[in-house]
Structures are given as structure tokens and as C-alpha cells.
matplotlib code that plots the C-alpha trace (Angstrom):
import matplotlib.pyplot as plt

x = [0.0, 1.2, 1.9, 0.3, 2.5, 3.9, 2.5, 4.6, 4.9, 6.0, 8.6, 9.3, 12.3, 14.5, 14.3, 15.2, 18.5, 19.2, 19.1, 21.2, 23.6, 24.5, 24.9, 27.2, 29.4, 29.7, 29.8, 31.0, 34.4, 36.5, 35.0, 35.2, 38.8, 41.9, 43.3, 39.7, 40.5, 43.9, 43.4, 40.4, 41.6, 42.6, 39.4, 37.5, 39.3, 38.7, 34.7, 34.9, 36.6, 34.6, 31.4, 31.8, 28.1, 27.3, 30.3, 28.8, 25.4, 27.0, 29.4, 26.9, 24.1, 26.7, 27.9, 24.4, 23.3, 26.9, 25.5, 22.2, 23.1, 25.4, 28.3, 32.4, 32.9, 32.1, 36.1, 37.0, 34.5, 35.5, 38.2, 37.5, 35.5, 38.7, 40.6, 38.4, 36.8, 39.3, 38.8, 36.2, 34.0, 34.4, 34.2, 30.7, 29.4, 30.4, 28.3, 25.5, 25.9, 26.7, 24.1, 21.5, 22.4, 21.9, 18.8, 17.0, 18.5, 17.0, 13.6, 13.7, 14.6, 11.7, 9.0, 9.7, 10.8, 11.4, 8.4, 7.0, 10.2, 10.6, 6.7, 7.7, 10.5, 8.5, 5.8, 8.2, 8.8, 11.6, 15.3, 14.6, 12.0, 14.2, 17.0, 14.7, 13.5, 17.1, 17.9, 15.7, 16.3, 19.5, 18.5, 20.7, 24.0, 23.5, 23.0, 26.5, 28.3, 27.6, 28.8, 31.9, 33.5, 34.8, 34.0, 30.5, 30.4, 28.7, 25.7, 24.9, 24.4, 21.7, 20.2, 19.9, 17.9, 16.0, 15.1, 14.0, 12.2, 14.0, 12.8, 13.8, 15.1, 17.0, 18.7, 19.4, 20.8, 23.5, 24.5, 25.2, 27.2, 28.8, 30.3, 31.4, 35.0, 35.8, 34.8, 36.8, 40.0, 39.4, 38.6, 42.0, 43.7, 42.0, 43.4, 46.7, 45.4, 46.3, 50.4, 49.7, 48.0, 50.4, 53.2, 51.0, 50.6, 47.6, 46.7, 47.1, 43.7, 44.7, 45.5, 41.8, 43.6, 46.2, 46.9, 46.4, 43.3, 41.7, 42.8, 40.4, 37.6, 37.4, 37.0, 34.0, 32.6, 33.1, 31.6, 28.6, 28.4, 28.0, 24.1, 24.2, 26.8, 25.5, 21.6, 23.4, 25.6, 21.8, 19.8, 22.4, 22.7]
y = [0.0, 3.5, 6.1, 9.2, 11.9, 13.7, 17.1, 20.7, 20.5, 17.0, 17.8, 21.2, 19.6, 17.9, 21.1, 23.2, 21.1, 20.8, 24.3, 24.7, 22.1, 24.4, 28.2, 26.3, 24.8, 28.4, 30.3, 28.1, 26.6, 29.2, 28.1, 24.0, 24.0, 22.6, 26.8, 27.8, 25.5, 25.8, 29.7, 29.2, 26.3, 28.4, 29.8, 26.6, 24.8, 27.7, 27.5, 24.0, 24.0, 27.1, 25.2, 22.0, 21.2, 23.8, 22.8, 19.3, 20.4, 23.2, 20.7, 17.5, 20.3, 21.8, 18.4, 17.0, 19.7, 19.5, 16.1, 16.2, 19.5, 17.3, 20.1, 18.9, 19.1, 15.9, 14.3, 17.9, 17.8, 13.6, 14.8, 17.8, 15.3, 13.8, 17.4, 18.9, 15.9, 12.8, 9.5, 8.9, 10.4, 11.8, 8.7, 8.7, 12.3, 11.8, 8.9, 10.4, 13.5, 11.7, 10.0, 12.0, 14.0, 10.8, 10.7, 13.8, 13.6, 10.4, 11.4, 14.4, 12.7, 9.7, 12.4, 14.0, 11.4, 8.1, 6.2, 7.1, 6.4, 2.7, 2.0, 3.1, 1.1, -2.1, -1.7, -1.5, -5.2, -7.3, -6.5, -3.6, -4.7, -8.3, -5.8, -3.9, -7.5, -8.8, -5.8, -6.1, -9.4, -8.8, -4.9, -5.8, -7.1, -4.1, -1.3, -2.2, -3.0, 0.7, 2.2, -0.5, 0.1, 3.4, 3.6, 4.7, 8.6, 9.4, 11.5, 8.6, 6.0, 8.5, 8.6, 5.6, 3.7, 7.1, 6.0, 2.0, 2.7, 1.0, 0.9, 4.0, 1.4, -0.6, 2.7, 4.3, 0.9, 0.4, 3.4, 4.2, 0.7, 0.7, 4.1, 3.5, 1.5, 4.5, 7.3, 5.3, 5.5, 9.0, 10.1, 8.9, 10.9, 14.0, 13.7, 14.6, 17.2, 20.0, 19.4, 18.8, 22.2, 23.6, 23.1, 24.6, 21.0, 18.4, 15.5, 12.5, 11.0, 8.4, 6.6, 4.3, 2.8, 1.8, -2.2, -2.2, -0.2, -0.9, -5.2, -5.4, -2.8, -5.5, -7.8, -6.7, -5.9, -9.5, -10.4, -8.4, -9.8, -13.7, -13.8, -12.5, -14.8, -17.7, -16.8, -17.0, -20.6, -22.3, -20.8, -22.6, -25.5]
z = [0.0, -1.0, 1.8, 1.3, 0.6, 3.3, 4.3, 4.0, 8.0, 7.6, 5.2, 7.0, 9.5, 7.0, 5.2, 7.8, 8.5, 4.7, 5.0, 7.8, 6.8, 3.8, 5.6, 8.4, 5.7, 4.9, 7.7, 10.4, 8.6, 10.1, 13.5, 13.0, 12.7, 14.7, 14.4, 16.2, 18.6, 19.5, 20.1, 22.5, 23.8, 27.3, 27.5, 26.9, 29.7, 32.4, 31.3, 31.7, 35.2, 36.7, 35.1, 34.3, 34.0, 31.9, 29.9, 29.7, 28.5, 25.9, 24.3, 24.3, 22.6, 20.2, 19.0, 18.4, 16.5, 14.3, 13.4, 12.8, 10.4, 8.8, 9.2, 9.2, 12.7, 14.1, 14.2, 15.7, 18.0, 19.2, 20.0, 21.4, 24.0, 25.4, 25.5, 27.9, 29.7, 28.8, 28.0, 30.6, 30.7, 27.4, 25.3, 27.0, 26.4, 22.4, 22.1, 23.5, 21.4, 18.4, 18.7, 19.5, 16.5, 14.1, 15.1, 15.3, 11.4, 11.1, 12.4, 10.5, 7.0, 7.6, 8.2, 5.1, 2.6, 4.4, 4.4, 0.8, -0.9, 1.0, -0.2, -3.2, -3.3, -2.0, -4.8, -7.8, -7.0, -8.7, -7.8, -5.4, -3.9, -2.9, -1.8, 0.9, 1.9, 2.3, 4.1, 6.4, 7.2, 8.4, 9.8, 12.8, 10.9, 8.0, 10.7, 13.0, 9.3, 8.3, 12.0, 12.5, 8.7, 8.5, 4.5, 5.2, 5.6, 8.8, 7.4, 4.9, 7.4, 9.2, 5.7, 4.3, 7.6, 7.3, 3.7, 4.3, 7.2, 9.7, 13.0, 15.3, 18.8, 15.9, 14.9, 18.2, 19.3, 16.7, 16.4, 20.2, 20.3, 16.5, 16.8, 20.4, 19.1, 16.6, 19.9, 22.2, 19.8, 18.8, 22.1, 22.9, 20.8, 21.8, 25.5, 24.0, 22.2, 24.1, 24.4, 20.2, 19.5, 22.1, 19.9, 16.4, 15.4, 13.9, 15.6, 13.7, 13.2, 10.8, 13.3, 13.1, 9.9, 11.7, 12.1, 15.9, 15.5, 12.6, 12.5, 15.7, 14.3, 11.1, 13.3, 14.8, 11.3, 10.3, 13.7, 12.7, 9.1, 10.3, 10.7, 7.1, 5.6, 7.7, 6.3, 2.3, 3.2, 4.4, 1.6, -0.6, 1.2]

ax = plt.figure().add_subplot(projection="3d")
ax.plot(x, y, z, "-o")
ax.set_aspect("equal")
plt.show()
């Protein structure tokens, strides 16, 4: 059965944050930089330690709305989470932002366009149609794949669930635990991150493709992959 089309005020949120997505890609690059950072890095430090709850709340609030406005700040502001709070509880607080952020875009891209187009999809029939219905038998496996392989970009894998209609606990779920490796590394490296803008450098943040990081990282994507590959080696059996 078709879904009826979604009303202007359904379609009015995803709008908005397409909308905002593109002026803070303008106007905010200045700002979402390692420079910005290492010149107010002093200041930020002394708001976090003369309010550190405040800080919590302005950081978690900033980073969520980074996401779900799909602007390039979301590695800066990971590790921005271990240089002003370290690696605990910082891993925690990027998570939680990080996540919120996916799915306010989420929400926001289903009311507008996500159920009609995976109706849509489901009534064309043939090799779409088997492609939403494989997908969705393995929601679980396909939704930690996207968050555990870093070849996805972050913004798509809000989009795509969004799109097939996936079930909003399924998506919060996965996300909070796939992206949870990649925070824990990156929040690492951001504990260091003051001594490294001290001396006017860039940390390095290729370190996720590193063997030691990225060896156990595959793992967990191959991990998440065996319900699927398991489903394929009975069907042919």
C-alpha cells in the first residue's frame, strides 16, 4: 500500500536542517577548525573548570546539532571530548551527542521522505523490492556493518535507515554501540590534544587505519556480518 505523501509541516524539518547544513558549511568553517580550537583552547578549559556542567550540557548540545546538520565538525569535536573531559567520561558524552544528533537527522529525514520512498520502493517489485526485503532481514548485521566500517560517511548511514524505514530502537541501538570502538579511539587521541596544538601541530587521526586499531575494528565488522553470511551458506545448502 502507498503512503500518502507527506504534508509541507512533515517535510518542514529535514528542510530546515538541509538548510542549515549548507549556511554552516559556509559560515561556520572558520570556527570548526583545529586553528579555532587551539586559540580558545585556554578559555574553553577555564569555562569547563569554573562550570563544568554547563560545559557538559554546551558541548553534548553543540555536538548533536553538528550532526544532525550534517556540518564537518564531528572528528573535531570527538576529539575535542577527550581534550576537555578525557577519556572517561568523554568517550561517554560523544556517544551520547553523536548520537542524539543521528537521530533527530533520522527522524527528520523519515517524516519527510522516508516512508514514501521505501513504499515506493516495495511496490516497484523485482530486484529492489528483494534488496529492501534482504535488508531487512538482516537490519541488525547491515546497521552495526555501516557504523563498525569506517568507508561509510557518517551523514549517509543517518540517511539511508531514514530512507528504508528501519525501525527507530534498531537505529538508536546500533548506532550508540557501532560508533562506540571509533569514539573510544578518537577520544584517545583528543586527550593529547592540548600538548599537540600547544606546539602549532595536527593530531594525527589516521590513526583508526592503523593495524592495531583498525585489524580489531574489522573484526567486529566481520563479527557483525555472520548472521548475514550464515543466512546466504543455508539458503544454498
Amino acid at each position: 500500500m502507498t503512503q500518502p505523501a507527506p504534508s509541507a509541516f512533515g517535510r518542514l524539518p529535514i528542510l530546515i536542517l538541509l538548510g542549515a547544513a549548507v549556511l554552516g558549511a559556509i559560515l561556520l568553517r572558520d570556527w570548526l577548525s583545529f586553528e579555532a580550537l587551539a586559540e580558545n583552547r585556554a578559555a574553553l578549559l577555564a569555562f569547563r573548570d569554573a562550570n563544568y556542567g554547563a560545559a557538559v550540557a554546551v558541548f553534548v548540545a553543540a555536538y548533536a546539532a553538528i550532526v544532525a546538520f550534517s556540518l564537518p565538525g564531528a572528528l573535531l569535536c570527538t576529539l575535542t571530548g577527550g581534550f576537555l573531559f578525557g577519556l572517561f567520561p568523554g568517550a561517554l558524552y560523544n556517544v551520547a551527542a553523536a548520537s542524539t544528533g543521528a537521530v533527530v537527522l533520522f527522524l527528520a529525514a523519515r517524516a519527510g521522505f522516508g516512508a514514501r520512498f521505501a513504499a515506493r520502493m516495495e511496490s516497484q517489485g523485482g530486484a529492489v523490492a528483494r534488496l529492501q526485503a534482504g535488508l531487512r532481514d538482516n537490519e541488525w548485521s547491515v546497521l552495526f556493518l555501516m557504523r563498525l566500517v569506517p568507508v561509510v560517511p557518517f551523514f549517509v548511514a543517518n540517511l539511508i535507515p531514514a530512507f528504508l524505514n528501519v525501525p527507530l530502537h534498531r537505529f538508536a541501538v546500533s548506532t550508540a554501540l557501532g560508533i562506540l570502538p571509533g569514539a573510544l579511539v578518537y577520544t584517545s587521541v583528543g586527550t593529547g590534544l592540548g600538548e599537540i596544538l600547544a606546539r602549532g601541530e595536527a593530531p594525527d587521526v589516521g590513526v583508526i587505519f592503523t593495524a592495531p586499531v583498525l585489524l580489531p575494528l574489522l573484526g567486529l565488522a566481520a563479527l557483525s556480518a555472520l548472521p548475514i553470511v550464515l543466512k546466504f551458506w543455508r539458503r544454498g545448502r
